[in-house]
VOBA-1610 file (N, C-alpha, C; in pm, whole numbers, padded with zeros to 5 digits, always signed):
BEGIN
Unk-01832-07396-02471Unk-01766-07265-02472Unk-01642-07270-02385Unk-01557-07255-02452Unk-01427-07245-02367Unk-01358-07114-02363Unk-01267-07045-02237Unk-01254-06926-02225Unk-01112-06947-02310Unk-00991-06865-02300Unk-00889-06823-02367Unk-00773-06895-02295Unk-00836-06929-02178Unk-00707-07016-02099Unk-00788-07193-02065Unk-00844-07222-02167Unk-00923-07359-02176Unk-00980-07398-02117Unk-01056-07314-02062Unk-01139-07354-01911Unk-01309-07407-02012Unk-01351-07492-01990Unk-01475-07481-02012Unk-01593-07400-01929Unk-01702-07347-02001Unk-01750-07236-01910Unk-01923-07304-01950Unk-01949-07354-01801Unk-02076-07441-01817Unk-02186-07384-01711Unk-02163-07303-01632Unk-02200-07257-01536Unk-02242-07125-01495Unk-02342-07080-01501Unk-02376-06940-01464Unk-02452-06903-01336Unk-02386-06793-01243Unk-02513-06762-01147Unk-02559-06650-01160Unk-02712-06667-01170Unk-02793-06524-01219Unk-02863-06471-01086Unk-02809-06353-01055Unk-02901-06267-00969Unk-03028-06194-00986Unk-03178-06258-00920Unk-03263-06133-00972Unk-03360-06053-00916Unk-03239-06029-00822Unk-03286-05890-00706Unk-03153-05870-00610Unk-03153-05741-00597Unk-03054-05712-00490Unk-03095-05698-00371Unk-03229-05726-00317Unk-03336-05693-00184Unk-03324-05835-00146Unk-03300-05827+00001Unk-03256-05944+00066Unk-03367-05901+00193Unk-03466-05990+00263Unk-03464-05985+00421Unk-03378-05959+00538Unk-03281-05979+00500Unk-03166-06025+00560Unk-03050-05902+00567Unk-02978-05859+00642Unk-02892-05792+00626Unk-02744-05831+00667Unk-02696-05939+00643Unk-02560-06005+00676Unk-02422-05901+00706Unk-02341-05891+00799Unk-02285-05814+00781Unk-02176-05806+00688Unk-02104-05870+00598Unk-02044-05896+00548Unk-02115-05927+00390Unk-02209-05902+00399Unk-02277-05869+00294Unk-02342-05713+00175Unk-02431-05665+00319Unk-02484-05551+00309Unk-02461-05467+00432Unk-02457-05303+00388Unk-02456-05228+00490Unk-02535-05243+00571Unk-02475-05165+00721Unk-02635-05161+00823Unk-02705-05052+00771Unk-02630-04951+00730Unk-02743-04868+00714Unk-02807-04860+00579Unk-02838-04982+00570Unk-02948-05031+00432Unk-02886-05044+00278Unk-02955-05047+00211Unk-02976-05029-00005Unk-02991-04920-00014Unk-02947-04898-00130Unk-03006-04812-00216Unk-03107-04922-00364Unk-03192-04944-00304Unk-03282-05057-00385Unk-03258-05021-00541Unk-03259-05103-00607Unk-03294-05070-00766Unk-03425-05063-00819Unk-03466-04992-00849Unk-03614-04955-00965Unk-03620-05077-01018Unk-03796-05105-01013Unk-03800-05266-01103Unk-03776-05241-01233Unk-03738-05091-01330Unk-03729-05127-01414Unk-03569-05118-01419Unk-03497-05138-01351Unk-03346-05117-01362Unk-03309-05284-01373Unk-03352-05338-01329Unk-03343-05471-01273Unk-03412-05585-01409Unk-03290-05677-01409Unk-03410-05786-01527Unk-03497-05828-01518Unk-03614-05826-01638Unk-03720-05879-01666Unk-03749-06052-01665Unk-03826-06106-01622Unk-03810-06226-01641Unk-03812-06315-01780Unk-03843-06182-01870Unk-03815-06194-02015Unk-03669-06188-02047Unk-03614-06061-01969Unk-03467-06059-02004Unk-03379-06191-01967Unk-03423-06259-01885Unk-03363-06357-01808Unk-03341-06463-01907Unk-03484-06468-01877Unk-03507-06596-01997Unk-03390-06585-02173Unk-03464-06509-02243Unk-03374-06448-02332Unk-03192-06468-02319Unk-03140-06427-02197Unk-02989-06471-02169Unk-02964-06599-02159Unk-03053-06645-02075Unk-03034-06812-02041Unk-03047-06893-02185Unk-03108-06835-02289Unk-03157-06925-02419Unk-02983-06868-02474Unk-02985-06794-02529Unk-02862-06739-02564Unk-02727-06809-02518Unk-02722-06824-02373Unk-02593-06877-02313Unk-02631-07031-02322Unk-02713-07133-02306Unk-02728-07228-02362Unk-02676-07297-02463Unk-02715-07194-02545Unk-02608-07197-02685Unk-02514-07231-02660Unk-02464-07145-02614Unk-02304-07168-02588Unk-02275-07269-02492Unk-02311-07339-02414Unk-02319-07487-02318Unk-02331-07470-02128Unk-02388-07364-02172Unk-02387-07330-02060Unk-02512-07430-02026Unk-02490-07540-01925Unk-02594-07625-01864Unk-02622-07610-01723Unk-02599-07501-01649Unk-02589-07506-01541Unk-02638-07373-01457Unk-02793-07346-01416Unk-02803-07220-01330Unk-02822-07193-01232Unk-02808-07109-01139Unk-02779-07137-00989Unk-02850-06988-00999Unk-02989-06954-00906Unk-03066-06808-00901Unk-03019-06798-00794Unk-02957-06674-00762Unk-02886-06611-00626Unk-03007-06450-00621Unk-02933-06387-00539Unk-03008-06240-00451Unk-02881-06191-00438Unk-02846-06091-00366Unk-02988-06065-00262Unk-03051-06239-00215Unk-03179-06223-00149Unk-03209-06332-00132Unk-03318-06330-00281Unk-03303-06452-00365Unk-03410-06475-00495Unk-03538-06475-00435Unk-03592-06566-00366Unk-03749-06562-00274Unk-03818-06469-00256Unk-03731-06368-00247Unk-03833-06205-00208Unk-03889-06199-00368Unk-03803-06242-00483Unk-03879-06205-00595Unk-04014-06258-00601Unk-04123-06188-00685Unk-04201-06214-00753Unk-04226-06325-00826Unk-04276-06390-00813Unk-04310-06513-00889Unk-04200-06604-00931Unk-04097-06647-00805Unk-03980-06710-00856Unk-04006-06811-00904Unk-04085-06901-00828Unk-04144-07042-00885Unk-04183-07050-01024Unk-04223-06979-01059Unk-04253-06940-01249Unk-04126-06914-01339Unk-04028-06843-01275Unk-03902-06834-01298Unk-03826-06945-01360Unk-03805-07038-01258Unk-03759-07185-01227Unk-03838-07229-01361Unk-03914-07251-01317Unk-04022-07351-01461Unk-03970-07320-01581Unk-03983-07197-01577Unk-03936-07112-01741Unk-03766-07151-01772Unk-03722-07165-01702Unk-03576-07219-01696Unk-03550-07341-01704Unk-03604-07419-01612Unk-03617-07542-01636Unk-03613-07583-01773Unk-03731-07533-01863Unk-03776-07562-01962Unk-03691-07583-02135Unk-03619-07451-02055Unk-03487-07425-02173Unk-03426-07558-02231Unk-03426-07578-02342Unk-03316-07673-02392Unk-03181-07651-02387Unk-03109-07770-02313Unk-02968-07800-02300Unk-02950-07740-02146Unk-03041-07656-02062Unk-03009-07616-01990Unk-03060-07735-01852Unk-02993-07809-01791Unk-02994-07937-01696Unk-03024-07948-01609Unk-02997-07829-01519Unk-03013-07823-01368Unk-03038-07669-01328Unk-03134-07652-01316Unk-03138-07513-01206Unk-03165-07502-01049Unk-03057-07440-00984Unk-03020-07451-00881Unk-03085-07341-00770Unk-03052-07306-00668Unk-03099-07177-00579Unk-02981-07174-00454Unk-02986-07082-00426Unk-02877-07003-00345Unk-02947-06944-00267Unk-02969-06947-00104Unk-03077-06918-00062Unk-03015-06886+00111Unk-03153-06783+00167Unk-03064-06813+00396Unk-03205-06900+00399Unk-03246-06931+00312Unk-03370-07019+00391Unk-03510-07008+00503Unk-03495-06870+00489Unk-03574-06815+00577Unk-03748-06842+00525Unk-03736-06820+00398Unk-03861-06816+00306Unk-03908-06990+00243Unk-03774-07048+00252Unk-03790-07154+00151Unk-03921-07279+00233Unk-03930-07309+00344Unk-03988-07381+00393Unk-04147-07383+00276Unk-04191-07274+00316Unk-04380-07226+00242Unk-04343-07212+00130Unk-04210-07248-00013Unk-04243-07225-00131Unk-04152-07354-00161Unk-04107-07490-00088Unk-04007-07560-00179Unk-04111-07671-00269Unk-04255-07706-00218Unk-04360-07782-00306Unk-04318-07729-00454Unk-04348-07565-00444Unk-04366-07535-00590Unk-04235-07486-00671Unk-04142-07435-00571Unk-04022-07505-00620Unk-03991-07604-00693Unk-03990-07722-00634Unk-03952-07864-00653Unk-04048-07900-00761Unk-04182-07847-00784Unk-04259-07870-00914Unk-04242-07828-01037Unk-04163-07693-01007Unk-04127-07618-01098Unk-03992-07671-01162Unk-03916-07731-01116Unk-03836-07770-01190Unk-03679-07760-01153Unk-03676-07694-00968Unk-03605-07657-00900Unk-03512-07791-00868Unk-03352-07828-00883Unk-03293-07907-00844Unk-03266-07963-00701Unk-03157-07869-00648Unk-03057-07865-00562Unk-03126-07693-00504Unk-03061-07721-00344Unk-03107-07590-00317Unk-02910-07580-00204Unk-02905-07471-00205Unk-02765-07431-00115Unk-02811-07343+00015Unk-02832-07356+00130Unk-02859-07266+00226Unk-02748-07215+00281Unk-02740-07074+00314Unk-02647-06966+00358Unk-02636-07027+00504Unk-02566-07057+00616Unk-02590-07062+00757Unk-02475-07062+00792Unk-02424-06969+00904Unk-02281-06936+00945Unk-02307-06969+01120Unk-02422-06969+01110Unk-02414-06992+01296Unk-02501-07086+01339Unk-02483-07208+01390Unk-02627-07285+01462Unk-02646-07183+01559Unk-02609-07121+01636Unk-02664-07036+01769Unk-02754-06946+01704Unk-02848-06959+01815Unk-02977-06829+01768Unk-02936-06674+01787Unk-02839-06644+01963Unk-02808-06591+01921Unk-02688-06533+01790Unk-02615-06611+01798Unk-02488-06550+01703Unk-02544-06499+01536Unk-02662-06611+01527Unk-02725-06584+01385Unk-02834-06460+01350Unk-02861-06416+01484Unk-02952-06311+01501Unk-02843-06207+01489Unk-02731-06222+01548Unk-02646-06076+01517Unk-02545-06109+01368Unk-02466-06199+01303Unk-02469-06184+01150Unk-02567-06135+01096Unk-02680-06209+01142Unk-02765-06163+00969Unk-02865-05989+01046Unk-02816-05957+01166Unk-02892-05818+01192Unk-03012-05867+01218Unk-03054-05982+01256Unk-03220-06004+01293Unk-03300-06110+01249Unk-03210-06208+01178Unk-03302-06325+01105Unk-03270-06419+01225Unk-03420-06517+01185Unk-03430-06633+01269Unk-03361-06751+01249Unk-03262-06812+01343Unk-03217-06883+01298Unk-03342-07062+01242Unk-03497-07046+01356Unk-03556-07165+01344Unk-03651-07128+01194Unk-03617-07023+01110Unk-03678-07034+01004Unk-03609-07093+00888Unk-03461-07039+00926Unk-03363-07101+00836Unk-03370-07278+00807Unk-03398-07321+00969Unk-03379-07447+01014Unk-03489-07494+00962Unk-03590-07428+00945Unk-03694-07511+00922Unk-03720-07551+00715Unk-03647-07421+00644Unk-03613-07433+00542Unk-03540-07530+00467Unk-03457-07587+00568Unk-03270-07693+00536Unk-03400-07873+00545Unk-03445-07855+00655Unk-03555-07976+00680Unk-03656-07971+00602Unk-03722-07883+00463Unk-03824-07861+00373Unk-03692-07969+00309Unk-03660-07904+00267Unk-03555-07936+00168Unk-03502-08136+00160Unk-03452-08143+00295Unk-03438-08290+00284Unk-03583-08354+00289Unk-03692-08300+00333Unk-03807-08380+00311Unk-03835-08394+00162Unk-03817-08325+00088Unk-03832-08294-00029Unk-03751-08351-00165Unk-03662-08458-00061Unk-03575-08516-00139Unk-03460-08438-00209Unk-03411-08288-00195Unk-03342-08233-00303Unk-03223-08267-00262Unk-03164-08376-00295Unk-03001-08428-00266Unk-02922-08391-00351Unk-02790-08362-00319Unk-02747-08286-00178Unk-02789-08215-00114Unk-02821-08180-00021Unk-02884-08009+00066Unk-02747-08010+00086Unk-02690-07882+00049Unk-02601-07797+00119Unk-02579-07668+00185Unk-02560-07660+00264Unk-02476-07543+00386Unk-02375-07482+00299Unk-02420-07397+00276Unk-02227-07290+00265Unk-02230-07192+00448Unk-02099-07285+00511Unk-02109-07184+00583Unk-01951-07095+00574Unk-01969-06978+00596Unk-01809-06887+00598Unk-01745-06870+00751Unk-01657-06935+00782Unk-01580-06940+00854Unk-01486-06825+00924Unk-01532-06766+01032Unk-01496-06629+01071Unk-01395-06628+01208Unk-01292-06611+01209Unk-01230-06621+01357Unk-01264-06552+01436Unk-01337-06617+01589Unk-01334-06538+01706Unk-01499-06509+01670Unk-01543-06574+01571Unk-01732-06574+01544Unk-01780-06691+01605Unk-01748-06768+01465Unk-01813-06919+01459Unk-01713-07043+01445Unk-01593-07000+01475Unk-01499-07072+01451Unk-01496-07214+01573Unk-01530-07165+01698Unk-01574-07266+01783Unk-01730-07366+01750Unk-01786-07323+01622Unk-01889-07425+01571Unk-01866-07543+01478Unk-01713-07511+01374Unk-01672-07621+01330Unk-01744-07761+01377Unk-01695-07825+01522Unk-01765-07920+01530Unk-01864-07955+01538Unk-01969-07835+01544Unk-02132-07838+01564Unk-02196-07880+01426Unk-02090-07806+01337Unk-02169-07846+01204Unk-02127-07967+01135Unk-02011-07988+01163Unk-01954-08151+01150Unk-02047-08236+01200Unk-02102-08245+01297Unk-02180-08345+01369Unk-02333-08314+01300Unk-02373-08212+01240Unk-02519-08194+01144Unk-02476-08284+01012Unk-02349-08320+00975Unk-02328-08366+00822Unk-02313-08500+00870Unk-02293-08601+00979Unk-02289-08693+01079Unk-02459-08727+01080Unk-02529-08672+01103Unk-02651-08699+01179Unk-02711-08696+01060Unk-02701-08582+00944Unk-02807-08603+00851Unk-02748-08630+00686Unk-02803-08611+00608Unk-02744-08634+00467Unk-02782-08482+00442Unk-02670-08430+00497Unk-02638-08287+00396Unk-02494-08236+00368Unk-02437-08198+00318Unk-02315-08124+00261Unk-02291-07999+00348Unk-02184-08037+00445Unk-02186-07887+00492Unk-02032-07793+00420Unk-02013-07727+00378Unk-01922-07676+00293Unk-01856-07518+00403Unk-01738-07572+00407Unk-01636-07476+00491Unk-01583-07399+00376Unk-01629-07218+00419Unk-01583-07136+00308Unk-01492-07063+00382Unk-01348-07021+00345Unk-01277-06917+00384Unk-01322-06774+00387Unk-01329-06686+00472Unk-01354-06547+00516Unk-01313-06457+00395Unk-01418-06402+00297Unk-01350-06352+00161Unk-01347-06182+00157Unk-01269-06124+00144Unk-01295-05976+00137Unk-01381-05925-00007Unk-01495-05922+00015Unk-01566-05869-00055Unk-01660-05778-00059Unk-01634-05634-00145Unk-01673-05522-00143Unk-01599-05437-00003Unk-01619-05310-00006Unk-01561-05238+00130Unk-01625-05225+00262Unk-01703-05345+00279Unk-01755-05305+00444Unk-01638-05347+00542Unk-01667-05222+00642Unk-01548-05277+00715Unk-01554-05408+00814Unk-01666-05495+00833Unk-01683-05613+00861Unk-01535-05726+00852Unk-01515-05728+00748Unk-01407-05821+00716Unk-01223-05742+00758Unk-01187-05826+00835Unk-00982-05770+00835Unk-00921-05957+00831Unk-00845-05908+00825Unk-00743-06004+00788Unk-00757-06097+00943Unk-00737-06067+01018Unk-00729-06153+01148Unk-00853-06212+01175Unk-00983-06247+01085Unk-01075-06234+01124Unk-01098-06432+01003Unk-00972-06450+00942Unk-00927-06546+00818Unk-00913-06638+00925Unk-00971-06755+00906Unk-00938-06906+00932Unk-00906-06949+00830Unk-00791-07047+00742Unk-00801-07084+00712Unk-00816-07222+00676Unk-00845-07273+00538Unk-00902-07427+00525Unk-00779-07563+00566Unk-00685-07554+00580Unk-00606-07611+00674Unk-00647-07608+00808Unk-00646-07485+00864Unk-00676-07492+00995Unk-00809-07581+01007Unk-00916-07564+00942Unk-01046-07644+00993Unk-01011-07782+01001Unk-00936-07796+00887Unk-00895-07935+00872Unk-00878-08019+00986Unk-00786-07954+01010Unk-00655-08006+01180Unk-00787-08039+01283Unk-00812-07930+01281Unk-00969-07938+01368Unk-01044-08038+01403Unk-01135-08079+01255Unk-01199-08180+01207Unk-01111-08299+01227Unk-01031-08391+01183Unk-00902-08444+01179Unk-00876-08491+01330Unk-00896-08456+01437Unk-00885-08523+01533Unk-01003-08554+01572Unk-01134-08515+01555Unk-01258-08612+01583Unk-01295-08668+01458Unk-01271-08656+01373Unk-01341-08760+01234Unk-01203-08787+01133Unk-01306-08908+01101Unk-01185-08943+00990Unk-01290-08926+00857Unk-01207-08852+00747Unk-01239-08764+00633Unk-01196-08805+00510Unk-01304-08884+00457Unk-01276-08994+00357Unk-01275-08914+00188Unk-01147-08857+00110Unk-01185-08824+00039Unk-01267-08856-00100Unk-01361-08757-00164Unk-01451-08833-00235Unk-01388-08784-00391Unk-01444-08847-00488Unk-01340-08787-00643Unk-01437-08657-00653Unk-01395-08553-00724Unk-01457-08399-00772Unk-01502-08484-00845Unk-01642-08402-00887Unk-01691-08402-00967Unk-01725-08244-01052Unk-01740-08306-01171Unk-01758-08173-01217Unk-01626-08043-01192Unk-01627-07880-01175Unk-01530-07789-01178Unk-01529-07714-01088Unk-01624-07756-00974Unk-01657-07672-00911Unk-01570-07669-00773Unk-01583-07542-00710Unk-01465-07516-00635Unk-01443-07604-00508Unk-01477-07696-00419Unk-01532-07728-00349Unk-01425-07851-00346Unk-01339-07918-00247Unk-01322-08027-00200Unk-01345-08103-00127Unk-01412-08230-00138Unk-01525-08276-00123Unk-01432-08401+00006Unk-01514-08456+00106Unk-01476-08565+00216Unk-01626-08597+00273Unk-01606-08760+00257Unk-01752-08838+00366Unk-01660-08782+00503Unk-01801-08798+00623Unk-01746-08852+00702Unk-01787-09034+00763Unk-01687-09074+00783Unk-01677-09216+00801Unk-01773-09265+00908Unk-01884-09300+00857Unk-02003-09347+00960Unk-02104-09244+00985Unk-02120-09161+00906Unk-02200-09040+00881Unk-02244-09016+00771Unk-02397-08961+00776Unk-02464-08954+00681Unk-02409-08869+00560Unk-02374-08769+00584Unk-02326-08630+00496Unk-02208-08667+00485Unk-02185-08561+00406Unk-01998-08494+00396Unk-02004-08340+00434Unk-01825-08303+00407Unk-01782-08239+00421Unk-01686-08154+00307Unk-01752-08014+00279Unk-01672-07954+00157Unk-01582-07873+00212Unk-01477-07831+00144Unk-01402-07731+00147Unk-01371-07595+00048Unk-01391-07500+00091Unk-01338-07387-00039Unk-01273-07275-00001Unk-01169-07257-00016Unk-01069-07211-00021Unk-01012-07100-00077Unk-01068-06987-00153Unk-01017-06907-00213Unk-00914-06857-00179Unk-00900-06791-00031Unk-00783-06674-00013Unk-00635-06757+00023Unk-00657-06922+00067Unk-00496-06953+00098Unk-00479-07066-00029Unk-00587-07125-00127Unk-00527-07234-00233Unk-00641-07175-00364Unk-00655-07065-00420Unk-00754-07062-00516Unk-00749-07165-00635Unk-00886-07150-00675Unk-00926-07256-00763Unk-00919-07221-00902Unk-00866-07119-00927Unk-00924-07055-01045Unk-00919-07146-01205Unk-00773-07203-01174Unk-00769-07292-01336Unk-00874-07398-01328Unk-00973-07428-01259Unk-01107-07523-01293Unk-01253-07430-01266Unk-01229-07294-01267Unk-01336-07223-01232Unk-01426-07260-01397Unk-01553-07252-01392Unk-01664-07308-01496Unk-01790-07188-01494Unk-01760-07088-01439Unk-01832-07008-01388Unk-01870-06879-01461Unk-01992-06799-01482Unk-01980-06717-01483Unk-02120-06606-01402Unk-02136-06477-01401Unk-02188-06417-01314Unk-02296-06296-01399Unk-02447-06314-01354Unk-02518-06205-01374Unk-02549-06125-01283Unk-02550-06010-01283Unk-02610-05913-01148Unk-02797-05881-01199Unk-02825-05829-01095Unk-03005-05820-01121Unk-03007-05710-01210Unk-02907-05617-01237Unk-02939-05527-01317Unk-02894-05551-01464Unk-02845-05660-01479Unk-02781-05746-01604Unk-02650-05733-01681Unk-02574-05707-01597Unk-02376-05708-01629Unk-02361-05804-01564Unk-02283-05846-01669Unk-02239-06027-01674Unk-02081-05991-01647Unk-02055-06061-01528Unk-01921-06074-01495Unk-01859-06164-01475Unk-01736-06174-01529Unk-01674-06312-01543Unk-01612-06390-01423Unk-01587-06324-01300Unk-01515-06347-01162Unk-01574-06259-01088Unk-01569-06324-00945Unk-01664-06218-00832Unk-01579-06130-00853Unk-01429-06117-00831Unk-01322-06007-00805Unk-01288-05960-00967Unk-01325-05969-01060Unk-01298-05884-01169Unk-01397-05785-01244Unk-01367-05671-01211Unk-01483-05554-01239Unk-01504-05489-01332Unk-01456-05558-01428Unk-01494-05561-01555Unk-01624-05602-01618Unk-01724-05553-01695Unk-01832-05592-01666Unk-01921-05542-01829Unk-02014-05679-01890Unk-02088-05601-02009Unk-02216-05643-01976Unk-02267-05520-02020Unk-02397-05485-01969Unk-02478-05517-02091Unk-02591-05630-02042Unk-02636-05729-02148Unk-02786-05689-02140Unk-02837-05573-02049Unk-02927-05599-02011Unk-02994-05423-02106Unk-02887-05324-02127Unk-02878-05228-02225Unk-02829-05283-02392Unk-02792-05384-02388Unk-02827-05444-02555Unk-02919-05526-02564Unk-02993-05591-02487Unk-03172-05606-02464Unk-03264-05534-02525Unk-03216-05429-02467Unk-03321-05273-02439Unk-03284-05194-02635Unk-03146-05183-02688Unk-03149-05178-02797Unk-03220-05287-02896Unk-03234-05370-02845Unk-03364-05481-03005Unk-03208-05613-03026Unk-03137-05613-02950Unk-03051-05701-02997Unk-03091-05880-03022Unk-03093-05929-03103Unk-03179-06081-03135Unk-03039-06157-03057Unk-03123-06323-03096Unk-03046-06449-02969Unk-02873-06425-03028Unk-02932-06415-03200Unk-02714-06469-03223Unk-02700-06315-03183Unk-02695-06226-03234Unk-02608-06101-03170Unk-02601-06159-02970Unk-02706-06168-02910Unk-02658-06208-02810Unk-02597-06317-02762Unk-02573-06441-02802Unk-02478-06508-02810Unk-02328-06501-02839Unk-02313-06402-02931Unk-02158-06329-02972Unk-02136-06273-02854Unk-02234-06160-02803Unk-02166-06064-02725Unk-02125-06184-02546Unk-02193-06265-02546Unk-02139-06327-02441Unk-02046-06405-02449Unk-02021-06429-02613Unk-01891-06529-02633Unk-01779-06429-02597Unk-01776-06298-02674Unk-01653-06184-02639Unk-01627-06200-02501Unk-01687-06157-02421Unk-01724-06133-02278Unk-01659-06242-02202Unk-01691-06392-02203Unk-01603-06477-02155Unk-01511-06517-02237Unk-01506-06490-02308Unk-01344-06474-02390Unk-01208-06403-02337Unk-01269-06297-02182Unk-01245-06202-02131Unk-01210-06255-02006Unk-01266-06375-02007Unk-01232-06399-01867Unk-01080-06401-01803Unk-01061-06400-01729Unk-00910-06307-01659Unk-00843-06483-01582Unk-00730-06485-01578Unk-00673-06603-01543Unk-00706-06672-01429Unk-00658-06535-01304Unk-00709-06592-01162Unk-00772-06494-01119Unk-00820-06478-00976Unk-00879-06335-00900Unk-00758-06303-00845Unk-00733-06205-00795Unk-00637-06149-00690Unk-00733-06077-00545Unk-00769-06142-00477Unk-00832-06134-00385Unk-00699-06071-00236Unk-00655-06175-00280Unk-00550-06154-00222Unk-00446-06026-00150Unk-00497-05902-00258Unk-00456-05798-00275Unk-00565-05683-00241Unk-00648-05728-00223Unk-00758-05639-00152Unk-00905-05645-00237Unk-00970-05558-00225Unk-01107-05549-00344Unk-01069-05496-00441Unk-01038-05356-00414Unk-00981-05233-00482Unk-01108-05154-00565Unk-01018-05015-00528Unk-01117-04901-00562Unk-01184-04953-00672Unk-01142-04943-00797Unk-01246-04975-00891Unk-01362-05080-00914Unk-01335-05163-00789Unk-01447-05270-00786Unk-01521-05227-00688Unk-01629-05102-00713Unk-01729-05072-00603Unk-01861-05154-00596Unk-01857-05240-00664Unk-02000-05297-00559Unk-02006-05414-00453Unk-02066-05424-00422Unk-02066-05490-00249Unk-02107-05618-00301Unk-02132-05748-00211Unk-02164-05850-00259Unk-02285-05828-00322Unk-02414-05810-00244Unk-02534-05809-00272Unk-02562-05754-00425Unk-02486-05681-00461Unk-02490-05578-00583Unk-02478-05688-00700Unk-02375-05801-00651Unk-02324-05868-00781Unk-02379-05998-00754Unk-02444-06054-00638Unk-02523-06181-00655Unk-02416-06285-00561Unk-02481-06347-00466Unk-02444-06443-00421Unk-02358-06574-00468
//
């Protein structure tokens, strides 16, 4: 499936819950959700059903985001059922790791690939005040399920905040040194209207660089695949080192991506709020080819670049959590 500006589109991340443990600030409000009704939210029938559908179309690639996914119901059954799909290769998880330690066995049985852990702070405290109260030694103990478990790469997305965690750069450099994991430097993204995020608050991926760059030398590795991420060993260290960049070099002409929310509007870019709701032509009796068309239209739709750049903007009211990790 290719979009209108030749992008191949192989990649989907499906959200299926907006209920997180966790309350990140830059995520979700403090003063809570407004939760969605389980019946507002997809079925693991509906899921399934999209994933067979977008398959079709080549989509080989799923990544279950939240909210945090773990709080769901029977995710491990999830996975399996996905797994199972033909043409569909790898299913992935997007995760803070808090939960994953006591479920990655049946994970990993089920059919679970690669796992990505959320972590913006080694400090207990600093990670206790981002996430409003999570532990940082549960997280930790989740990232270590994971490499016991063989799921290579383990990766870190951590987001890079000035005057936060910006003095941890080298802390987490020296975790991708010591162990075989991917730690991935994300630029500070304005997303949704909490007032959490301002502009002075942007490191950007140059700057880490410079950083990094006088204690390591940063061997670059070839991309693979479309994904946003520029990739470096470090030289005499177990791991590497990613980079992503949206707000000072976006990626958009190799973006491969596309986006489900838990309530089932499929969106083509985090920042484009444009949105078809796949989860109310479900609910009408719509069969696989009608749903296969309507997702071909839909990323047919996909928009050139984001403009992040320019703010969220009014018409894009939902917050991260709303649209999936």
């Amino acid at each position: 499936m290719r979009d209108n500006y030749g992008r191949t589109i192989s990649y989907m991340r499906m959200s299926v819950t907006d209920r997180c443990n966790l309350r990140c600030r830059y995520c979700m409000p403090e003063s809570g959700i407004n939760k969605l009704e389980h019946d507002k939210i997809l079925s693991f029938e509906d899921i399934i059903a999209i994933a067979e559908a977008a398959s079709d179309l080549g989509i080989s690639k799923i990544r279950l985001t939240g909210g945090e996914p773990l709080v769901r119901r029977n995710i491990t059954g999830l996975v399996s059922q996905l797994a199972g799909i033909p043409g569909i290769e790898e299913v992935t998880l997007t995760t803070n790791g808090t939960l994953f330690a006591r479920m990655v066995k049946a994970l990993r049985a089920g059919g679970l690939k690669r796992v990505n852990f959320s972590l913006d702070s080694l400090s207990a405290e600093k990670y206790d005040y981002i996430t409003r109260g999570g532990c940082l030694e549960d997280a930790w103990k989740g990232i270590l399920a994971a490499m016991e478990a063989g799921m290579h790469p383990v990766k870190l997305n951590t987001v890079i905040i000035k005057g936060f965690n910006d003095d941890e750069i080298l802390k987490f450099a020296d975790l991708a040194h010591r162990f075989p994991l991917q730690i991935r430097f994300i630029e500070f993204m304005p997303v949704g209207d909490l007032l959490f995020w301002d502009e002075s608050k942007v490191i950007t991926i140059k700057e880490v660089k410079a950083i990094l760059n006088k204690h390591y030398n940063l061997l670059p590795v070839a991309q693979v695949g479309n994904g946003p991420a520029e990739h470096f060993n470090l030289e005499g260290g177990q791991g590497g080192i990613g980079f992503i960049s949206p707000m000072s070099n976006h990626f958009c002409d190799r973006c491969n991506r596309i986006r489900l929310t838990a309530e089932g509007k499929l969106r083509n870019c985090l920042y484009d709020y444009h949105e078809t709701d796949l989860k109310a032509a479900l609910l009408q009796g719509i069969n696989r080819q009608e749903l296969r068309q309507l997702l071909a239209q839909a990323i047919s739709r996909k928009p050139e670049r984001h403009h992040m750049d320019t703010g969220w903007g009014e018409a894009n009211n939902r917050k991260m959590y709303q649209i999936g990790g």
